[in-house]
C-alpha positions as CSV (number, residue, x, y, z in Angstrom):
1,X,39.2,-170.9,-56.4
2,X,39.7,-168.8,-58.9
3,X,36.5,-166.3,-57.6
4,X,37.4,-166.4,-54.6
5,X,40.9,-164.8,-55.0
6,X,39.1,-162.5,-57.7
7,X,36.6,-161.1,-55.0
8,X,39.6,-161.1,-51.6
9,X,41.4,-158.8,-54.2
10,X,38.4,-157.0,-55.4
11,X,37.2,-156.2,-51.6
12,X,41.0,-155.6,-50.4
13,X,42.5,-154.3,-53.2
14,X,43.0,-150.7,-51.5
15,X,43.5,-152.3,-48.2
16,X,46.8,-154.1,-49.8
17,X,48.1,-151.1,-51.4
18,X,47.7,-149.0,-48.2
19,X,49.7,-151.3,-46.6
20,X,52.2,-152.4,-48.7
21,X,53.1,-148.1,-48.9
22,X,53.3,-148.5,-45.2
23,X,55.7,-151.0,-44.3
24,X,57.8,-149.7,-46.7
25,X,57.8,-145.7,-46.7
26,X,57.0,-146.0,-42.4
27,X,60.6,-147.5,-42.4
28,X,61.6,-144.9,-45.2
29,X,60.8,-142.3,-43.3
30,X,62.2,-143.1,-40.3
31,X,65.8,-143.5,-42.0
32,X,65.3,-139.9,-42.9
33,X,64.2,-138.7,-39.9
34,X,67.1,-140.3,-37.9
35,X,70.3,-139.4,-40.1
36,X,68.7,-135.9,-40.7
37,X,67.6,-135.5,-37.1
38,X,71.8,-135.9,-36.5
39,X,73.0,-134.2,-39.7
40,X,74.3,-137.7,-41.1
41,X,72.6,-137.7,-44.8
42,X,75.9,-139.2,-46.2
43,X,75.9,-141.5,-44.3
44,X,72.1,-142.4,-44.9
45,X,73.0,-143.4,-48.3
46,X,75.2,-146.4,-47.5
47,X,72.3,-147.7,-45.3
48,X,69.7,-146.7,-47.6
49,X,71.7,-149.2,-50.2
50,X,70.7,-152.1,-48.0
51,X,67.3,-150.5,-47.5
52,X,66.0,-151.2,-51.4
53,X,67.7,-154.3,-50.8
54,X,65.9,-156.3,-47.8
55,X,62.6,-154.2,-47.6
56,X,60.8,-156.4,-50.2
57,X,61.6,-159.2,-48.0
58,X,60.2,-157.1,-45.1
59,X,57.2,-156.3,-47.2
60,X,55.9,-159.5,-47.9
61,X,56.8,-161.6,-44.7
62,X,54.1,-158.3,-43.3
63,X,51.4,-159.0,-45.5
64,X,51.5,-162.8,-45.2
65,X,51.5,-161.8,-41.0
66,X,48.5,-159.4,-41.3
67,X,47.0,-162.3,-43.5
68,X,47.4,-164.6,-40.7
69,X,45.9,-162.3,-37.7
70,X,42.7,-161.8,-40.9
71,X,43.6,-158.2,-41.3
72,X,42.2,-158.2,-44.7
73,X,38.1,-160.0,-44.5
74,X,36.7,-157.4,-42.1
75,X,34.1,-154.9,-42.2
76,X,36.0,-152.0,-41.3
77,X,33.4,-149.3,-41.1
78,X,32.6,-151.2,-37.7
79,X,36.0,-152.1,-36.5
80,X,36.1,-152.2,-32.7
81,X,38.8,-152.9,-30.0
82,X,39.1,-157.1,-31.2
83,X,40.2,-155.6,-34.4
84,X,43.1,-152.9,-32.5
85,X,43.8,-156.0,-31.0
86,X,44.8,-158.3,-33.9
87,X,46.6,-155.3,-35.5
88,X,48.6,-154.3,-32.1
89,X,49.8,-158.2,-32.3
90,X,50.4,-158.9,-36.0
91,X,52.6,-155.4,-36.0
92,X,54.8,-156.2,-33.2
93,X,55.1,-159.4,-34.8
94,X,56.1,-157.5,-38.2
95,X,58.6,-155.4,-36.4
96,X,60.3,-158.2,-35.0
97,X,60.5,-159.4,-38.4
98,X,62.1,-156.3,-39.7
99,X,64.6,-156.1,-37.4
100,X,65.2,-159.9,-37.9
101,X,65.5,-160.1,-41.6
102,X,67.3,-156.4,-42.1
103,X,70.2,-158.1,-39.5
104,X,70.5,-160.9,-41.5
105,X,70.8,-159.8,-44.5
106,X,73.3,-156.8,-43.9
107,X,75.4,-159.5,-42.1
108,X,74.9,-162.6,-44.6
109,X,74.4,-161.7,-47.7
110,X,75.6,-157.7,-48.3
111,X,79.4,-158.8,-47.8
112,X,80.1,-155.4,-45.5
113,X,81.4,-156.3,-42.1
114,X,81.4,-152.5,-41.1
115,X,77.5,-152.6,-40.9
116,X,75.9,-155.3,-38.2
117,X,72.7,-153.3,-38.5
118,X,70.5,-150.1,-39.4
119,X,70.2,-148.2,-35.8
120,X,67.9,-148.9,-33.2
121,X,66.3,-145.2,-33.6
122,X,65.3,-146.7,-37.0
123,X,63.4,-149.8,-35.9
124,X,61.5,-147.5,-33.2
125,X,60.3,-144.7,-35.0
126,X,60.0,-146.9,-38.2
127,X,57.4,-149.7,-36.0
128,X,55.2,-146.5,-34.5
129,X,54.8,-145.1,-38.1
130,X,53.7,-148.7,-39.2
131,X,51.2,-149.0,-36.7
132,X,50.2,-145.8,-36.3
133,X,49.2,-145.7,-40.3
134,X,47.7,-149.4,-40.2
135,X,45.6,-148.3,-37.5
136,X,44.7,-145.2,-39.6
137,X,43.7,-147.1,-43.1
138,X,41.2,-149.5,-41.3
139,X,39.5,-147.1,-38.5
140,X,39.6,-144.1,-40.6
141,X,36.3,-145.3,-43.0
142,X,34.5,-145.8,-39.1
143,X,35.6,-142.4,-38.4
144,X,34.2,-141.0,-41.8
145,X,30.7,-142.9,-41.8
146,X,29.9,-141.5,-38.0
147,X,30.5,-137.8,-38.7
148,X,28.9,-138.5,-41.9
149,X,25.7,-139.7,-40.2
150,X,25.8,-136.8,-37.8
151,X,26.2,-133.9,-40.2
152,X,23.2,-135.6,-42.2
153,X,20.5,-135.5,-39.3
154,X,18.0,-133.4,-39.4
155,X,16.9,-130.9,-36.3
156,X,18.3,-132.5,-33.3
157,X,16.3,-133.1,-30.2
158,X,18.1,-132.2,-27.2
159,X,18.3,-135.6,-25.0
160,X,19.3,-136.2,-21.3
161,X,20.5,-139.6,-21.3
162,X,20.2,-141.2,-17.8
163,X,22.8,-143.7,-16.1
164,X,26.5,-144.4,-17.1
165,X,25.7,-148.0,-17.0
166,X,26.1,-150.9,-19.3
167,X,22.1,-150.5,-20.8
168,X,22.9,-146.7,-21.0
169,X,25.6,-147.4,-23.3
170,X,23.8,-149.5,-25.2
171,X,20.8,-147.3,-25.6
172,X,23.3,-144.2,-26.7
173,X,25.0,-146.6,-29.1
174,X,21.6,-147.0,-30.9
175,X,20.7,-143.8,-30.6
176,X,23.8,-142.2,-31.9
177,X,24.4,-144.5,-34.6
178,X,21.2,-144.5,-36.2
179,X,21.3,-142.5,-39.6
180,X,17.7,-141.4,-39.4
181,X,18.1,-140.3,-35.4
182,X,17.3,-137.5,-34.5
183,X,19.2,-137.6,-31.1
184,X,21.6,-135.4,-29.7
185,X,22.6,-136.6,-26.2
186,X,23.5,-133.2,-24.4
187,X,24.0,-133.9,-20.8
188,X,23.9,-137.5,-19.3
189,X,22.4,-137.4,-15.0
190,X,23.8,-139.6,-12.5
191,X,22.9,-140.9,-9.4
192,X,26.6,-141.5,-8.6
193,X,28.4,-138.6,-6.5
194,X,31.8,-140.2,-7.5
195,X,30.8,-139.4,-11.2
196,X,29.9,-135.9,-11.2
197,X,31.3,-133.2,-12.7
198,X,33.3,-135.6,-15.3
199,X,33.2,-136.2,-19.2
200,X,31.8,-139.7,-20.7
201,X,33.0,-139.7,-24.4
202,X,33.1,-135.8,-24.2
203,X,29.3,-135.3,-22.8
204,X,29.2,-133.5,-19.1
205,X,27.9,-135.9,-16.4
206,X,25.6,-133.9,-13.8
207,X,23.4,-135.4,-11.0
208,X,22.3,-132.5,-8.3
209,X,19.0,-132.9,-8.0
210,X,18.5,-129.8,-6.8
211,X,19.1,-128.5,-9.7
212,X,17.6,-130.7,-12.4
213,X,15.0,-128.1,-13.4
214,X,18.0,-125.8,-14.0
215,X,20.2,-128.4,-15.9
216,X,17.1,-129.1,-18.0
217,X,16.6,-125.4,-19.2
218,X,20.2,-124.2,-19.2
219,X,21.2,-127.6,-21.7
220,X,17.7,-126.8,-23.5
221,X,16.8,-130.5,-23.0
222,X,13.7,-131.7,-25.4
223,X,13.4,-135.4,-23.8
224,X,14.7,-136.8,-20.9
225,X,15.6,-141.0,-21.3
226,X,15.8,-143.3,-18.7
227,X,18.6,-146.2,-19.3
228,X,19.8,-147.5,-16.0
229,X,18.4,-150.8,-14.9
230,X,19.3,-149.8,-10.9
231,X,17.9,-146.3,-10.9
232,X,17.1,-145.6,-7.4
233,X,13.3,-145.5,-6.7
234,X,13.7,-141.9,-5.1
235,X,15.7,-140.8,-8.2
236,X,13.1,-141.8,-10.9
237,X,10.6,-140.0,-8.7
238,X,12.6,-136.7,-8.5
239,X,12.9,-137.1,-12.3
240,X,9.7,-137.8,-13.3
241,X,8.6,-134.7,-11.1
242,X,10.9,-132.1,-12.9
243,X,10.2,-133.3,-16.6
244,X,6.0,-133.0,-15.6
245,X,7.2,-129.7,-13.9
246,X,9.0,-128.3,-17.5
247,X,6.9,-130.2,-19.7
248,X,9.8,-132.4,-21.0
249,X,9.2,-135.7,-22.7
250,X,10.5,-138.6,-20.6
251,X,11.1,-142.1,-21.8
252,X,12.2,-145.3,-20.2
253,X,14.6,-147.9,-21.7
254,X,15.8,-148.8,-18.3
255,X,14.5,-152.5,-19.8
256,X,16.0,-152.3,-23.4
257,X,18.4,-155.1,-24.5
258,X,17.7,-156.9,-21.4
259,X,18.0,-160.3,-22.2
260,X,20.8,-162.2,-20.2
261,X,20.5,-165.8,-18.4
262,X,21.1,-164.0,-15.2
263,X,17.8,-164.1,-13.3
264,X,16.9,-160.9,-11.3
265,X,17.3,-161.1,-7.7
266,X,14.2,-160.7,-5.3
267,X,16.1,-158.5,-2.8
268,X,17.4,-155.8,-5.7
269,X,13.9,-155.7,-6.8
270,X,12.1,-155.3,-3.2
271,X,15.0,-151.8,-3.1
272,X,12.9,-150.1,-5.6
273,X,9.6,-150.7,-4.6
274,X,8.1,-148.0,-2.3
275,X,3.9,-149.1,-2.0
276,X,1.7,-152.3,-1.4
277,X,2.6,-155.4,-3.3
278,X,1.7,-158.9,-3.2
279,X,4.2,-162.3,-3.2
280,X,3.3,-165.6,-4.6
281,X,5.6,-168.0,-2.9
282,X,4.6,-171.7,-3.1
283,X,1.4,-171.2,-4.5
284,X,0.5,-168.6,-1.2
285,X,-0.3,-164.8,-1.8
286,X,0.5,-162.7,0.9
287,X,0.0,-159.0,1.0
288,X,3.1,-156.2,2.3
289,X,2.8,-152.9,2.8
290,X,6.2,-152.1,0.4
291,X,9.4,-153.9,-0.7
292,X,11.1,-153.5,2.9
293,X,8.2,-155.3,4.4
294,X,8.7,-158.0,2.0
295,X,12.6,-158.2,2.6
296,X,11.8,-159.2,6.0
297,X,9.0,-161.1,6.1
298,X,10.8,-163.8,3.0
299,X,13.7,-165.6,4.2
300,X,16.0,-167.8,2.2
301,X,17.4,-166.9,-1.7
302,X,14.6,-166.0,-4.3
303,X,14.4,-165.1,-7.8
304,X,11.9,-163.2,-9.9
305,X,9.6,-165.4,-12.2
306,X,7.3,-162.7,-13.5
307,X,5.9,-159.5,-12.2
308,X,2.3,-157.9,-13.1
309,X,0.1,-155.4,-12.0
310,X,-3.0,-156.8,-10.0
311,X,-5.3,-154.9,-8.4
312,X,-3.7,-151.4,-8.3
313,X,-0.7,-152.9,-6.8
314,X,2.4,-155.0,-7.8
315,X,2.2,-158.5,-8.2
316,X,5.2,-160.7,-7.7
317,X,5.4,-164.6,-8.7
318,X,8.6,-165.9,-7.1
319,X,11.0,-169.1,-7.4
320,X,13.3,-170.6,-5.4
321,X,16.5,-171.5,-5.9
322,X,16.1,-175.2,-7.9
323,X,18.5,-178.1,-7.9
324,X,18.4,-180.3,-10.3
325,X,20.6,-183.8,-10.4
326,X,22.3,-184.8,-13.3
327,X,23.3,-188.8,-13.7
328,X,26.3,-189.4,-15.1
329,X,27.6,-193.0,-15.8
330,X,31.3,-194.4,-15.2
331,X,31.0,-197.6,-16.8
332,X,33.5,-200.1,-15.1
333,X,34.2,-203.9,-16.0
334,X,31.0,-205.1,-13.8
335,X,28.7,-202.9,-13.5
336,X,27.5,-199.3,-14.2
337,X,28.6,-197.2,-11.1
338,X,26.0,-193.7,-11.3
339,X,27.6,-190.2,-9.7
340,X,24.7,-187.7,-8.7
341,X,25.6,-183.9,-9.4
342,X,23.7,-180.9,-9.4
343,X,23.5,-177.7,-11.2
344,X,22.1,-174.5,-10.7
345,X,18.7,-173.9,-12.8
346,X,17.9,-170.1,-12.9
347,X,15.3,-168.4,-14.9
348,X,14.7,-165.8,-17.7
349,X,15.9,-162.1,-16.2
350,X,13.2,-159.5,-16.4
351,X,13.8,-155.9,-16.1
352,X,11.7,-154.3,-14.1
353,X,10.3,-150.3,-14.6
């Protein structure tokens, strides 16, 4: 027991003073700033009598709180919004706190009947500077780390990140965040009219493609990356045809950090496909011209099982949806009485480039 309290002291030890200063001056300061705001210093000194008095009080009841919400066992260099969370909660509990213990005691236990409490002005600005300066200490070492990484790259390459999708963000996340990257995402292309012309974490979205040869030269772009999963077929080609045309690098990572339980549909596959292909259905092989073919030739609800290259064109092994019953026994005084459900079996998603 002993170690452990050593090492939560030796780990937070910083943590704990920077917060300890902050519920006490954040409430200072907002004394001073509301009697001075209203020329009232004078009478800032009677209140700042109970002040000294109840913050201790106030102090600890906050620190056993932030305790609570385990504000003082993370890895703060990668807090995220769970953590803003926890301290948006355990601070408006602290406030409430303040305000409860500062009433009490300036009507309990001070004796002055004059006083029923420190002004309202007081709890507000004190609770913002509170937050505001727990927020700070903890995101602050994040903030550090990440420009610390980026001033320490080397040359950077000039990227053109593509899609504003979920895999995009993961593939800029790694990018970004790796140390020894190189990466410098300049522009990021859409296929979306509705997001063009806007700013994704400060980084122009564009998407004519009339003018992706342009875009290309005027950002300087060194390597174009592929990250959306539902890239139009058309789009990847128009793409592809510009970065051959300037001699750009192009990657695809349209299929990185893929791996859900959510099986990929037949029918968004079939939209991407533009050329022959073959389906295995029940153990037949039929040949289509492309994916529309396909779409209306298959009836009923399909899911991908694998996909392959066969004979200069695509190969697709499907699977219908299965239904599998589950027994479950409801034992009763005679006899066992069974109750037949069912459940939807899906298969492994695969991404599909």
């Amino acid at each position: 027991m002993k170690d452990r309290i050593r090492q939560f002291f030796y780990k937070n030890i910083w943590v704990l003073i920077l917060d300890i200063l902050a519920f006490a001056l954040s409430y200072l300061f907002a004394a001073y700033i509301r009697f001075f705001s209203n020329g009232e210093m004078r009478l800032a000194q009677d209140y700042l009598v109970f002040f000294w008095h109840y913050i201790p009080y106030c102090t600890l009841c906050s620190l056993a709180v932030f305790a609570v919400f385990r504000l003082y066992n993370g890895m703060w260099r990668y807090a995220g919004l769970n953590d803003l969370n926890r301290l948006l909660y355990a601070n408006v509990i602290t406030a409430a706190l303040h305000v409860g213990i500062s009433i009490l005691y300036i009507r309990v236990f001070s004796g002055r009947d004059d006083y029923g409490r420190m002004p309202i002005s007081y709890y507000v600005i004190g609770a913002s500077i509170q937050f505001a300066a727990t927020v700070a200490f903890r995101f602050i070492n994040r903030f550090i780390l990440a420009e610390k990484y980026r001033l320490s790259r080397k040359t950077a390459v000039n990227v053109m990140l593509v899609g504003t999708g979920e895999t995009a963000r993961m593939v800029r996340r790694l990018l970004e965040d790796d140390p020894d990257s190189a990466v410098s995402i300049v522009c990021i292309y859409s296929y979306k009219s509705s997001e063009l012309g806007t700013l994704l974490n400060g980084v122009p979205v564009i998407g004519n493609p009339d003018k992706l040869k342009d875009d290309l030269a005027s950002y300087k772009v060194q390597r174009v990356v592929i990250a959306d999963t539902l890239l139009p077929f058309t789009v990847r080609e128009q793409i592809t045809a510009a970065c051959h045309e300037t001699d750009t690098e192009l990657q695809n990572l349209s299929a990185y950090l893929r791996y859900d339980n959510n099986a990929l549909p037949f029918q968004q596959l079939m939209e991407c496909v533009d050329g022959k292909l073959r389906v295995r259905l029940n153990g037949q092989t039929t040949l289509y011209e492309d994916g529309e073919q396909a779409l209306m030739s298959i009836n009923g609800r399909h899911e991908v099982k694998s996909v392959s290259v066969y004979d200069n064109a695509l190969f697709v092994e499907l699977v219908s949806y299965k239904v599998k019953p589950l027994v479950v026994f409801f034992q009763t005084n005679k006899t066992p009485v069974k109750s037949y459900k069912t459940k939807h079996q899906t298969v492994l998603s695969i991404c599909i480039n």
